[in-house]
N, C-alpha and C positions, 0 to 999 in steps of 0.2 A: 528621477527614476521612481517608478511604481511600486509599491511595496505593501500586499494581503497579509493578512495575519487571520487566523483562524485556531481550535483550540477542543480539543477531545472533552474538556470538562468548562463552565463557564466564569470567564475571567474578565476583564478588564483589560485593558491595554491604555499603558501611556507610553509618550515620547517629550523626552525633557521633560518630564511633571507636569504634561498636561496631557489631562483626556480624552484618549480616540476615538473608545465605544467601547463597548459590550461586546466580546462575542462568546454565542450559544447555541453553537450548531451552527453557525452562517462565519460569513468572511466579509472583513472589513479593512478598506485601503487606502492610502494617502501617497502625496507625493514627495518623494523625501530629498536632499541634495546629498548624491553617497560622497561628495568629493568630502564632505564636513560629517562630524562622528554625531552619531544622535543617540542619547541614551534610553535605552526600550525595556520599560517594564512592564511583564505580565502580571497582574494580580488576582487570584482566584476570587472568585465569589464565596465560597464556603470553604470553610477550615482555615490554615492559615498556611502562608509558606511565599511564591513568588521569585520569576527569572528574571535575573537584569542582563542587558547584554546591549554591546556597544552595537548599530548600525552605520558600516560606512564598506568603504569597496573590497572589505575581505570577508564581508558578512558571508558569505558561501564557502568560506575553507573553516573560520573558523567562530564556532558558537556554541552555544551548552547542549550536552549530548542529551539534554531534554527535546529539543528542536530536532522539526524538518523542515527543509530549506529547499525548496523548488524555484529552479533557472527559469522563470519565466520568457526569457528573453527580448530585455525592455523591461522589465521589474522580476519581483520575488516573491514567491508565498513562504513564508514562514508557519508553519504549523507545530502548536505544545500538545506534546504527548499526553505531560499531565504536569499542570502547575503545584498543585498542591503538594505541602512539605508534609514527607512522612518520617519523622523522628519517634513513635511509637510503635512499641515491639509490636507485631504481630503475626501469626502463623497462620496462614492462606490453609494450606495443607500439607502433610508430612504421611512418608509412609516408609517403611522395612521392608525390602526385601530377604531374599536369600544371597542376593550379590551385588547389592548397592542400597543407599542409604537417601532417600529424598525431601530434600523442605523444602516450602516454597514460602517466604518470610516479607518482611518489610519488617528493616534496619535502616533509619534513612536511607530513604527508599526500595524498592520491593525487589527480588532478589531470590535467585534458586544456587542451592547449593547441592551434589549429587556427590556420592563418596563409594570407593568399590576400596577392594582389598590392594588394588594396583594404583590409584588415581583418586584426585580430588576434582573438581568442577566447581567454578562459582560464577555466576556472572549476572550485573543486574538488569532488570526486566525495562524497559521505560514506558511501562502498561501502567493506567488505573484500574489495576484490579480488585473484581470486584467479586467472583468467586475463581476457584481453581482448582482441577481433580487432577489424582498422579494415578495413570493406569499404563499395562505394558501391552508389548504385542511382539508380535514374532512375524519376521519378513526377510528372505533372501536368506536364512541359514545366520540370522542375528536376533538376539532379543532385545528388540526396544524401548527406550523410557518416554511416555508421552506424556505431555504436557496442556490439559486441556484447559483453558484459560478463556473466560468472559470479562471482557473492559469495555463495555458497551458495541462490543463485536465480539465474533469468536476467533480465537488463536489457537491454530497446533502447531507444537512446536516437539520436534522429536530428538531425542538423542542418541548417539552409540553410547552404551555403559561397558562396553567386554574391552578389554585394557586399555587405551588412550581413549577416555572419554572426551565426546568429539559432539557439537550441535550441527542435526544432516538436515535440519525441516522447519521451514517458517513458515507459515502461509493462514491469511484471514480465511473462512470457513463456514458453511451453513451446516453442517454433519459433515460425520466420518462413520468407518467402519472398520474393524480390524480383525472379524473373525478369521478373513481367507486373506493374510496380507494388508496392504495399507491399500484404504480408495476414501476418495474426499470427492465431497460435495459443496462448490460455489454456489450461488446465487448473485449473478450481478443487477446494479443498478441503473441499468441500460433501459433504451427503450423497447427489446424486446426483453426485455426482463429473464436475461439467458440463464440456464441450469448448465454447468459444469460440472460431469459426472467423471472422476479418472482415477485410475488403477495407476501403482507407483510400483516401481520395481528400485531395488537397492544396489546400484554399480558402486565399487567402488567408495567415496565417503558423498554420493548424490546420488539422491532420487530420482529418476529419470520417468518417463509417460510413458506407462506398458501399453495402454487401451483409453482413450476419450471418447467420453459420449456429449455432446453438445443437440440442446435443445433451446427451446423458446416459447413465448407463452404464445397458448391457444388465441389472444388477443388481439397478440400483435397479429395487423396486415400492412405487412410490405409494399401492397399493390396501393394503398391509402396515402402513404407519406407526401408530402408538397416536396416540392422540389429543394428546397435550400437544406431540407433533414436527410435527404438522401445520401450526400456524402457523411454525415454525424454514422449514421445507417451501418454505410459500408466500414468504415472505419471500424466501430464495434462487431460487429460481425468478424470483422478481419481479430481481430485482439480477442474474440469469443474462440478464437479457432473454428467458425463456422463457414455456411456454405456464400462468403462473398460474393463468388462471380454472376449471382441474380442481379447485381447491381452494375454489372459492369457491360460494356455494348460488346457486341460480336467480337468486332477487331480489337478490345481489349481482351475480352477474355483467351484468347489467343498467349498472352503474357501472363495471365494470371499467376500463373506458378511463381514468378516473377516478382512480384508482389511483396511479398513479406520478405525477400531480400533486399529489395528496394528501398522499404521502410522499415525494415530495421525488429527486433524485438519490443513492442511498447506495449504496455501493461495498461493504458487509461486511453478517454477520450476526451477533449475538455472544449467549450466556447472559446474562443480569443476573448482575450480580456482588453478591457477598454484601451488600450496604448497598440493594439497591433487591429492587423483589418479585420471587419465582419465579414467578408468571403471565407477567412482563414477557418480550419480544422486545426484545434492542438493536439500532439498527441505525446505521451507522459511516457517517461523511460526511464528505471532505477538505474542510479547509479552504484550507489550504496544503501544501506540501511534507513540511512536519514539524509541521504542526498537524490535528487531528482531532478532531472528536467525537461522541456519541454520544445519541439520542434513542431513545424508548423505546416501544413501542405493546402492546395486549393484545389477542387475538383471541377472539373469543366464535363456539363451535361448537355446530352440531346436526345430529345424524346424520353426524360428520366432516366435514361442511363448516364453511366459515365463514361466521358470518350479517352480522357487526360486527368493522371496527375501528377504534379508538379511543386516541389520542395521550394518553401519559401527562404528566403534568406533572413 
């Protein structure tokens, strides 16, 4: 079986005490037997610290809550949040309010703690952080604690503070806004290089999409793409929340609606990786926090559009 590894900060990887590569920003893979245990150590480049952890066939239930572990199906990307050991105090940022109490720390390992008159909160971060601001906001008839956090990406992450303090918001970010309410601004890495613009509304202990504005760059032209990117295309588009059905033929678009039940909620778009086919589109679906995986579909075109598609097994 296949097995990437990749790594938010630049480390090392061995298996058995011997080395695999470098990886720094990129992803690197080997082919491993899961029936026999291999033991996988990450080793940073800078600082000191490093995960070891067993590889064999239960590596996707269980492994160090430093890891994410994506189903590739036919191998696994394992991704380190952040190798390096933090045994040294330090405070990110801390603030007072009138009705709760905020640090953001690294105590082996980095870590918020939130305190109201009714409740405690603590829980750790698995960010390399690398700065962090405590600001609030007010949405839905609640006052919120946000949490603005840079680790070579930006994180908001929001809280209820008014009695059971509760974590209602996760999400990577290019700006936000909180004078009128919560609205956040993506930028993906897509080929049309999409802006997602959205207004949040507060149900219940979830954020729900009051309002999406989806764009794309001035750049991109749709009418340009070679044939084999056009399904890559639609797919992002479709996970953009944009307008897919350019890409799809007459008698498709007839189903479009169709579509996104079809395939499901998936958050990415990915190449097939060398063990599955080059016709294939992958497409990335959270499971949990640090678990993810990966289903596979093929598009059948004519005259640039697409006529069919079809779920790979």
């Amino acid at each position: 079986m296949y097995f990437y590894f990749s790594s938010a900060t630049p480390a090392g990887v061995k298996l058995n005490d011997k080395l695999l590569g470098i990886i720094d920003g990129d992803v690197i893979g080997c082919e491993l037997d899961i029936s026999k245990k291999t033991l996988a150590e990450i080793c940073p480049l800078t600082g000191i610290g490093g995960i070891f952890f067993v590889i064999d066939k239960d590596v996707f239930v269980k492994t160090d809550p430093r890891l994410c572990v994506t189903d590739l199906k036919g191998g696994y990307l394992i991704t380190v949040n952040d190798v390096t050991e933090k045994n040294r105090f330090k405070i990110y940022a801390q603030e007072k309010f009138g009705d709760c109490s905020v640090t953001v720390f690294c105590d082996n390992g980095n870590k918020v703690s939130v305190e109201t008159a009714n409740d405690f909160y603590a829980e750790t971060l698995n960010l390399p952080i690398e700065t962090c601001k405590i600001k609030r906001a007010y949405s839905d008839n609640e006052n919120l604690l946000l949490l603005d956090i840079f680790c070579g990406k930006r994180i908001l992450i929001i809280y209820r503070v008014s009695n059971k303090i509760k974590k209602l918001f996760f999400k990577e970010i290019a700006d936000y806004d909180v004078s009128y309410g919560i609205k956040t601004e993506e930028k993906l890495k897509d080929m049309a290089k999409h802006k997602i613009v959205c207004e949040w509304a507060l149900k219940g202990d979830c954020f729900i999409e009051k309002s999406v504005s989806v764009t794309c760059s001035e750049k991109f032209d749709r009418l340009s793409l070679p044939p084999h990117l056009i399904p890559f295309a639609f797919a992002e588009e479709l996970a953009a929340g944009g307008d897919y059905s350019f890409f799809l033929s007459d008698a498709l678009k007839e189903h479009a609606d169709k579509l996104k039940g079809f395939l499901g909620n998936f958050i990415g778009v990915m190449p097939p990786p060398r063990f599955r086919s080059p016709e294939e589109i992958g497409l990335i679906y959270k499971i949990s926090d640090d678990r993810f995986k990966v289903t596979y579909i093929t598009a059948e075109l004519s005259g640039e559009k697409i006529t069919n598609i079809k779920k790979s097994s």
